[in-house]
C-alpha positions as CSV (number, residue, x, y, z in Angstrom):
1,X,5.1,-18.6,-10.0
2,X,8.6,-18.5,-11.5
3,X,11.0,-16.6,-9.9
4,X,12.9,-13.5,-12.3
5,X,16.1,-11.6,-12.5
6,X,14.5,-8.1,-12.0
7,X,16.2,-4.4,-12.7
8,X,14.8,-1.4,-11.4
9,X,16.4,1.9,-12.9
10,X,15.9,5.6,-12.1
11,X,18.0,8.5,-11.6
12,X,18.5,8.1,-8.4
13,X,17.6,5.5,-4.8
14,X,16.8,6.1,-1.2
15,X,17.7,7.9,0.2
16,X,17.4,10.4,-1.8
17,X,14.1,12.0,-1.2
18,X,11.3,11.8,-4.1
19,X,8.3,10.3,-5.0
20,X,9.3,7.7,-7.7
21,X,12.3,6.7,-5.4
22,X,9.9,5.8,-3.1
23,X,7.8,3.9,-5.2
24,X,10.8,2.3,-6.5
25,X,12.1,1.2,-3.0
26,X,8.8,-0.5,-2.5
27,X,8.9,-2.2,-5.4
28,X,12.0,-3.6,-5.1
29,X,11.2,-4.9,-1.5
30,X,8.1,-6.3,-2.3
31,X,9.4,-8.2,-5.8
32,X,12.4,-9.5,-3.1
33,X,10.6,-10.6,-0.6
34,X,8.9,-12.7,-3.3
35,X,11.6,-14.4,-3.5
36,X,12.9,-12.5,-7.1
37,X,16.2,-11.3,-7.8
38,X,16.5,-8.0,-7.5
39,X,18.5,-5.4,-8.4
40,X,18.3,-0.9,-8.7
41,X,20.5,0.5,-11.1
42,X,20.4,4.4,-9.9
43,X,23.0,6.9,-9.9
44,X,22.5,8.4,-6.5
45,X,21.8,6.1,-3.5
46,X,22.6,3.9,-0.9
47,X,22.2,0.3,-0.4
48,X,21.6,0.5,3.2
49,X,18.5,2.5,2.4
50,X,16.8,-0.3,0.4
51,X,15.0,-3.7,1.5
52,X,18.2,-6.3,3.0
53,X,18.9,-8.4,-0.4
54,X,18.1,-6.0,-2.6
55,X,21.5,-5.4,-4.8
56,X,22.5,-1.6,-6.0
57,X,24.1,-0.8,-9.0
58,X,25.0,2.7,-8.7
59,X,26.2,4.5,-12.2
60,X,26.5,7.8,-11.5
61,X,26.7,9.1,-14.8
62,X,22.8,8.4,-15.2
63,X,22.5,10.3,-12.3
64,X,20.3,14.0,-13.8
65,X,22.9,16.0,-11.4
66,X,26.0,14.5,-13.0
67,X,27.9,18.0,-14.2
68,X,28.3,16.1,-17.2
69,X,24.9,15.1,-17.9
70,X,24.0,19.1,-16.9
71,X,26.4,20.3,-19.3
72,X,24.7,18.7,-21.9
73,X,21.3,19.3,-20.5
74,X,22.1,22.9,-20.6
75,X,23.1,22.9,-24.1
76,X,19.9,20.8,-25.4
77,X,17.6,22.8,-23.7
78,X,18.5,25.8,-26.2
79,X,18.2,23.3,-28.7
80,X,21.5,22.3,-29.9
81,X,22.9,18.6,-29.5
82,X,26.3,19.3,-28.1
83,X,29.1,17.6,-29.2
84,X,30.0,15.4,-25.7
85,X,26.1,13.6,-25.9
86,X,27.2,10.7,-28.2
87,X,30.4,10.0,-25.9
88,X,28.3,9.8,-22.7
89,X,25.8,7.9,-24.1
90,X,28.0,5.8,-25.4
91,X,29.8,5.4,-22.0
92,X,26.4,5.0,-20.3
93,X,25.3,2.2,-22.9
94,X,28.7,0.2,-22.0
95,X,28.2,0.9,-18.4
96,X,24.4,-0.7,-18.6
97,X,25.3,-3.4,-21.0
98,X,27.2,-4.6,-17.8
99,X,24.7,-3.9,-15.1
100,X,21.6,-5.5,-16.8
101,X,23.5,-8.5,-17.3
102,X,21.4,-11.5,-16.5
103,X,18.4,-9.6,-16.2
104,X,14.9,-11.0,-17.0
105,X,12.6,-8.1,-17.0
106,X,13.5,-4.2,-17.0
107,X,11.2,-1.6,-15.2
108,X,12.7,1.6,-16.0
109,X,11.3,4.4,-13.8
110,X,10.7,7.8,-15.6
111,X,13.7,8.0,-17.4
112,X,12.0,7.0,-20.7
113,X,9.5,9.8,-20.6
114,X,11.6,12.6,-18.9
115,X,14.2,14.9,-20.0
116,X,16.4,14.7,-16.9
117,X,19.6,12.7,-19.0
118,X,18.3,11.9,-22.2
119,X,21.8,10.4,-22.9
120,X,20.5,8.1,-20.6
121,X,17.5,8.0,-22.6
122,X,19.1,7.6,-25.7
123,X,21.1,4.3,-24.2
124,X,18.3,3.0,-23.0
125,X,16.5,2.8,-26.4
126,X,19.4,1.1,-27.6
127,X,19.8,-1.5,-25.0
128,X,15.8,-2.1,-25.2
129,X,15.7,-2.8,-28.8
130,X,18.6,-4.9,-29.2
131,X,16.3,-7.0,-25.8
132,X,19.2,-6.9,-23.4
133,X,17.6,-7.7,-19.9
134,X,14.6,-9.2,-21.2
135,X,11.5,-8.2,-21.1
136,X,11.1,-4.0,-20.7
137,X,8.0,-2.4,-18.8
138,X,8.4,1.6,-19.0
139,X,6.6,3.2,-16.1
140,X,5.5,6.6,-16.4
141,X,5.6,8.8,-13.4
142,X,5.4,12.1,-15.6
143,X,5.6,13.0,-19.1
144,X,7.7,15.8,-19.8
145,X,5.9,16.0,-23.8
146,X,2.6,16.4,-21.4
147,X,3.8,19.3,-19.0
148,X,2.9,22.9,-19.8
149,X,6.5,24.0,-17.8
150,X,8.7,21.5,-19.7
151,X,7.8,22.7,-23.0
152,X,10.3,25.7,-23.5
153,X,13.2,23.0,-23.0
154,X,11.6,20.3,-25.4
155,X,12.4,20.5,-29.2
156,X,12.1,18.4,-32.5
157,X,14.0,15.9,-33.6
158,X,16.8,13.4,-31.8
159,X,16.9,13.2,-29.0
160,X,13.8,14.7,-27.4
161,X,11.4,12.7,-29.8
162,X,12.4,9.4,-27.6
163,X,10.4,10.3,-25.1
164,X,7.0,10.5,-27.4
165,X,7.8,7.5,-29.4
166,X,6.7,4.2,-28.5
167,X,9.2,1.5,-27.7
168,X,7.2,-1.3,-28.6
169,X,7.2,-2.5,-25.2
170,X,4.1,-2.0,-22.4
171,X,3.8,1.1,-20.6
172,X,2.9,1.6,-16.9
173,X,1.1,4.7,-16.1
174,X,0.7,5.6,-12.2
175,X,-3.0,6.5,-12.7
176,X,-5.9,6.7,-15.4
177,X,-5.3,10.9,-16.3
178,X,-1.7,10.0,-16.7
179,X,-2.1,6.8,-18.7
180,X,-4.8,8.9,-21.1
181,X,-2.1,11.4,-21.8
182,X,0.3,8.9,-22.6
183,X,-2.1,7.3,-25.1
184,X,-2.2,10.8,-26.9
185,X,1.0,11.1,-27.3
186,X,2.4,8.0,-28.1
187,X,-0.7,6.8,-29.9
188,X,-0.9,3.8,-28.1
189,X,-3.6,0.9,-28.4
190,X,-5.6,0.6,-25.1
191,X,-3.6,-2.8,-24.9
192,X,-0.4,-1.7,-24.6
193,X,-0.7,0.1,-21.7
194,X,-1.9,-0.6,-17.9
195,X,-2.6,1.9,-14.8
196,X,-0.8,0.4,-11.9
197,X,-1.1,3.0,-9.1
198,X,0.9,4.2,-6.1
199,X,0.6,3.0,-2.8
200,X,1.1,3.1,0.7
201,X,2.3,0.7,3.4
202,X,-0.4,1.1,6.0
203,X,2.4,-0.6,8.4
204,X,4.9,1.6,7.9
205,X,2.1,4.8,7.6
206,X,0.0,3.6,11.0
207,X,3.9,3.0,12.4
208,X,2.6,-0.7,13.7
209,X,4.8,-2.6,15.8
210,X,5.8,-6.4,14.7
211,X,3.5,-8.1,17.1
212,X,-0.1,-6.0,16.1
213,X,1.2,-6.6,12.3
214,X,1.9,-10.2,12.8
215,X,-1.5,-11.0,15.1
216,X,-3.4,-8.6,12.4
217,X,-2.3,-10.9,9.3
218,X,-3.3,-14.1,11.5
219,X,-6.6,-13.3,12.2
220,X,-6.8,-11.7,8.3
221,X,-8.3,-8.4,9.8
222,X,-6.3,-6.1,7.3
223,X,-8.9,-7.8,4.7
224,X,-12.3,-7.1,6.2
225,X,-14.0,-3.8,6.4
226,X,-15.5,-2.7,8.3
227,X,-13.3,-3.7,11.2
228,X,-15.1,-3.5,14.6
229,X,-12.9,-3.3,17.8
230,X,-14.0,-4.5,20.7
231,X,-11.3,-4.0,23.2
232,X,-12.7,-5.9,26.6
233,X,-11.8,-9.2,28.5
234,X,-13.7,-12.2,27.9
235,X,-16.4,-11.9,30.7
236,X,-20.3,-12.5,30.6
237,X,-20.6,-8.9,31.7
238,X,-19.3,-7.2,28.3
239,X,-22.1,-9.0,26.5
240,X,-19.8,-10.1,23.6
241,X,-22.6,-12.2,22.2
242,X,-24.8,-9.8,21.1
243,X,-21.4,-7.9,19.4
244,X,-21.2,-11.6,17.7
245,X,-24.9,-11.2,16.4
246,X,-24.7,-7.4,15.4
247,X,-21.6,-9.4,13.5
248,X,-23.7,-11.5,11.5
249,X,-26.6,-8.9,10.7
250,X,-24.3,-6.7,9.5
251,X,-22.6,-9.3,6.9
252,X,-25.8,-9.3,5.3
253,X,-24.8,-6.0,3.7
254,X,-21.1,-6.1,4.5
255,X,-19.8,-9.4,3.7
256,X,-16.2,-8.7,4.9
257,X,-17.0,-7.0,8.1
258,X,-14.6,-8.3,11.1
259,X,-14.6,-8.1,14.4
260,X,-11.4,-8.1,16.6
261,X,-11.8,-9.2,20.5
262,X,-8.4,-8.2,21.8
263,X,-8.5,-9.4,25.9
264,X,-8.4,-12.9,27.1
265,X,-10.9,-14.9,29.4
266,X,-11.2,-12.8,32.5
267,X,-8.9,-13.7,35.2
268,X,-11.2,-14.0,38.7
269,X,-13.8,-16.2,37.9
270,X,-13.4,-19.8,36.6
271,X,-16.9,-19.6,35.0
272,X,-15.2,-17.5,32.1
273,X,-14.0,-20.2,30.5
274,X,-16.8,-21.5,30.3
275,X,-18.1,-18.4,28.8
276,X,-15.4,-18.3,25.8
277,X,-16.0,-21.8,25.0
278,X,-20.0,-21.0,24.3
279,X,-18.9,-17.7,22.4
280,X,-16.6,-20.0,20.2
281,X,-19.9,-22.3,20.0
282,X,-22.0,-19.4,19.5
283,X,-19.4,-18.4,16.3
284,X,-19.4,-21.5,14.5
285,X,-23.2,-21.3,14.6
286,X,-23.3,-18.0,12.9
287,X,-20.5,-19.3,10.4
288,X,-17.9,-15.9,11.9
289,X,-15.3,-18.4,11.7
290,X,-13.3,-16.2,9.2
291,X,-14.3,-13.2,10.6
292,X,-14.8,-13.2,14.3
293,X,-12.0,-13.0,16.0
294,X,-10.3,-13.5,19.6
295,X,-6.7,-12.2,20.1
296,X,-6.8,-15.1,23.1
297,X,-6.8,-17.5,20.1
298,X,-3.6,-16.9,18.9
299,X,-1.7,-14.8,21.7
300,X,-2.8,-16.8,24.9
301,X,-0.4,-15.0,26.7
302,X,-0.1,-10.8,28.2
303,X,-0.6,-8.7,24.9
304,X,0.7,-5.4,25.6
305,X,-0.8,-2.0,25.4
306,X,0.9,-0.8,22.8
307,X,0.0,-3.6,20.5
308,X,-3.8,-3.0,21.6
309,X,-3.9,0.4,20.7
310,X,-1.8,-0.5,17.2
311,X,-5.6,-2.4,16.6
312,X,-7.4,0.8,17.2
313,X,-5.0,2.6,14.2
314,X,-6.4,-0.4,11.9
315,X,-9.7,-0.1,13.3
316,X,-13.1,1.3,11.5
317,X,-15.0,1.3,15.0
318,X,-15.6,0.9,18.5
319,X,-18.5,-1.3,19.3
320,X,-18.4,-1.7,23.3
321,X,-21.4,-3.9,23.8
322,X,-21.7,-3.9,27.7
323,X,-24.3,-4.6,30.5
324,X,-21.7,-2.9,33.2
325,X,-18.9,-0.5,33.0
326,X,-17.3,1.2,35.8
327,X,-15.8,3.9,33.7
328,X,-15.7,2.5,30.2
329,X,-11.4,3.4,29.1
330,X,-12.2,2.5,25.8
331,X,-14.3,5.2,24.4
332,X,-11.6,7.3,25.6
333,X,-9.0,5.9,23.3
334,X,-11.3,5.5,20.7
335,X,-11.4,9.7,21.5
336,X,-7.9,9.8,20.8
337,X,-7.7,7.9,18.1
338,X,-10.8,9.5,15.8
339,X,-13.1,6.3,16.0
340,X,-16.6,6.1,15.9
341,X,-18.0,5.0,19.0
342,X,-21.3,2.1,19.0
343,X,-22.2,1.4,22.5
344,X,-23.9,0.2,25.1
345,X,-26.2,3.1,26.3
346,X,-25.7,2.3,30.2
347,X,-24.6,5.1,32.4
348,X,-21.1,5.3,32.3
349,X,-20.6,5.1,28.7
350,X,-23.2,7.5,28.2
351,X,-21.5,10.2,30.4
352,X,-18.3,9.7,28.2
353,X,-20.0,9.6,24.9
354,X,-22.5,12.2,25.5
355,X,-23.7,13.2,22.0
356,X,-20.3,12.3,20.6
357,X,-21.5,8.5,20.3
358,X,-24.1,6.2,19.1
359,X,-26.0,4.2,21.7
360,X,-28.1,1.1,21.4
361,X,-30.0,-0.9,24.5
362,X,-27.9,-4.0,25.8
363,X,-30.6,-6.3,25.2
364,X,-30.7,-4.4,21.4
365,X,-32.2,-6.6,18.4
366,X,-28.4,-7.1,16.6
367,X,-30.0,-6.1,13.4
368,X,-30.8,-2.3,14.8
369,X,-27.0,-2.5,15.9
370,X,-26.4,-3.6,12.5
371,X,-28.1,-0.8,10.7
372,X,-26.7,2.4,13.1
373,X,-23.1,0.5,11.7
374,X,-24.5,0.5,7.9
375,X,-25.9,3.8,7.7
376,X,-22.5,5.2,9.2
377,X,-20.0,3.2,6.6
378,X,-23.0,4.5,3.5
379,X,-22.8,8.0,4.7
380,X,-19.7,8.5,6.5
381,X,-17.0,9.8,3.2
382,X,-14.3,9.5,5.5
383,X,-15.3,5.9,6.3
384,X,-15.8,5.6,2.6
385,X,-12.8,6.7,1.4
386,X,-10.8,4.7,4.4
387,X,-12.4,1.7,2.8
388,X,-11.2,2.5,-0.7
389,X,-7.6,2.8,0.7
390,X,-7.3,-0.3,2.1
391,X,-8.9,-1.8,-0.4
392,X,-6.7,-0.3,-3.8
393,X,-3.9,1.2,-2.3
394,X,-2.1,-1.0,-0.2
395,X,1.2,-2.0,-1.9
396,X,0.8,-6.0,-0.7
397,X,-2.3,-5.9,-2.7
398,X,-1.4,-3.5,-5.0
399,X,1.6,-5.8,-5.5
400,X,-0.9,-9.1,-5.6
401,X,-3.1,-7.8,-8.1
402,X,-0.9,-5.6,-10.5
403,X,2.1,-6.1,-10.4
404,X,3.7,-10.2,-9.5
405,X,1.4,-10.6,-12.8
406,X,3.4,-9.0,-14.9
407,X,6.3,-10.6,-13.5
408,X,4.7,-14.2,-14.3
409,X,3.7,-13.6,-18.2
């Protein structure tokens, strides 16, 4: 993929607080880390509040609180075109001129479809005909032309018609309603525009430390659903075969489901080794390789708690598959953390669990283990819409899918 110049440009950066500075910060990291170029041309913000490498340009006079840019705000939104907006847009066009120099492609956030400093607006229309920084994508947030409460402040004519006038370049809305009003009102061909959503950084969001993020990428767990935890050292007692089997069955209908074993080979009893090397046996006969998963494979050291309990935050279920349990901790923190429970129905776990979780016999066909998983993920529209979180609105995928391909046309 070849690598671009990029420039981001909104009113303002982290940190101020706002939605679209949000989604701008995120883009920028995930364009840098990359490997791109990449550079926010705000007028409010601070570099320290944006991904390391990541280069701001701060102008403040696009910045919509600039008591210049009010001052003529004020004035156009009675209608008149004061006498100060071809100065400042003039001064603003110089002042971009600079800071897009070099630039590949242009994302310019908002500020071609809001109100907020249409000498900004105006400059930008300038600066996008004449092609300087490349290639443009407008990305529409809102549309001032399409909101009931702006309308009193809009009027005909230069320069509030900019923002319902196509540029001739593609357009970015942040969801299907949005990206249907913009077609309205521009009169744009289906072509011409995309829906590239919002996201969120389940890292950031589920506040994982760096070892459960960097063991959860190894084992490719943030890609399955559903993910089945099965917190327990490696030890014939905890029955981890048959968890392997319900593993399979369940693949039949849920082709990316994962399971995560997080301990390592018991300590006591030399015969667990031997145990772990006819589970791994036991995998590659059931073809699990990309899917079952033991922590002791690529941390063969102490994991700590905390990164154990990061893997219940990422986790769709507890399956605790059992023959003994003294007391059964897991179903406890599965408790805490809002996860179904499948297990074992021996004592113990059934005094925790009570009616609370889903039981199945130790010596279970997996395929009945299977199905009590199945008709949970078909039913359950919690577990549903979990499911269509992680799978569309992740920004790494989000970024994958949508976005790095409109940096490589």
């Amino acid at each position: 993929m070849p690598l671009r110049t990029v420039a981001l440009i909104h009113y303002s950066a982290p940190p101020v607080v706002g939605g679209v500075e949000s989604v701008l910060a995120q883009h920028a990291r995930l364009m840098s880390r990359a490997g791109h170029q990449v550079r926010v041309i705000a007028g409010r913000g601070e570099a320290w509040a944006l991904e390391r490498g990541v280069r701001l340009v701060a102008l403040p006079v696009i910045d919509s609180l600039h008591p210049r840019v009010l001052a003529v705000k004020a004035a156009l939104d009675r209608g008149e075109v004061p006498p100060e907006f071809g100065p400042l847009s003039a001064e603003i066009f110089e002042a971009l001129s600079q800071a897009l120099g070099g630039a590949e492609v242009v994302f310019a956030h908002n500020v071609c479809s809001l109100h907020k400093n249409l000498p900004l607006t105006a400059a930008l229309r300038r600066l996008c005909a004449q092609g300087a920084g490349g290639r443009w994508v407008l990305w529409h947030h809102d549309l001032a032309w399409a909101t009931p409460r702006y309308q009193p402040e809009l009027h005909d004519g230069f320069p509030w018609d900019l923002i319902r006038q196509d540029w001739g370049v593609l357009h970015v809305a942040v969801s299907e309603a949005r990206r249907a009003e913009l077609i309205a009102l521009l009169g744009l061909t289906e072509d011409r525009s995309l829906v590239i959503p919002n996201g969120v950084d389940p890292d950031d969001f589920l506040k994982l430390g760096p070892e459960a993020q960097s063991l959860a990428r190894a084992v490719g767990w943030v890609r399955g659903w559903p993910r089945l935890l099965l917190p327990v050292r490696i030890t014939p007692r905890k029955n981890i075969e048959l968890a392997l089997r319900a593993l399979a069955a369940l693949r039949d209908e849920y082709p990316q489901a994962a399971l995560v074993v997080t301990g390592p080979p018991g300590p006591h009893n030399p015969e667990n080794a031997t145990y772990f090397d006819a589970l791994r046996r036991l995998r590659d006969d059931l073809e699990l390789g990309a899917s079952a998963h033991f922590l002791a494979e690529h941390a063969p050291g102490y994991i700590p708690d905390e990164v154990i309990f990061d893997f219940y935050r990422i986790a769709d279920a507890l399956l605790l598959t059992s023959r003994e349990e003294g007391f059964g901790i897991p179903l406890v923190e599965a408790g805490l953390s809002r996860l179904p429970v499948f297990c074992a129905d021996i004592p113990s776990l059934r005094a925790l669990g009570m009616e609370e979780a889903r039981y199945f016999s130790p010596d279970a066909d997996p395929r009945h283990i299977a199905l009590l998983l199945s008709e949970h993920f078909r039913q359950d529209r919690v577990a549903r819409f979990a499911a269509r979180a992680w799978r569309e609105f992740t920004w790494e995928g989000i970024y994958q899918e949508r976005i790095a391909p409109l940096l490589e046309s």
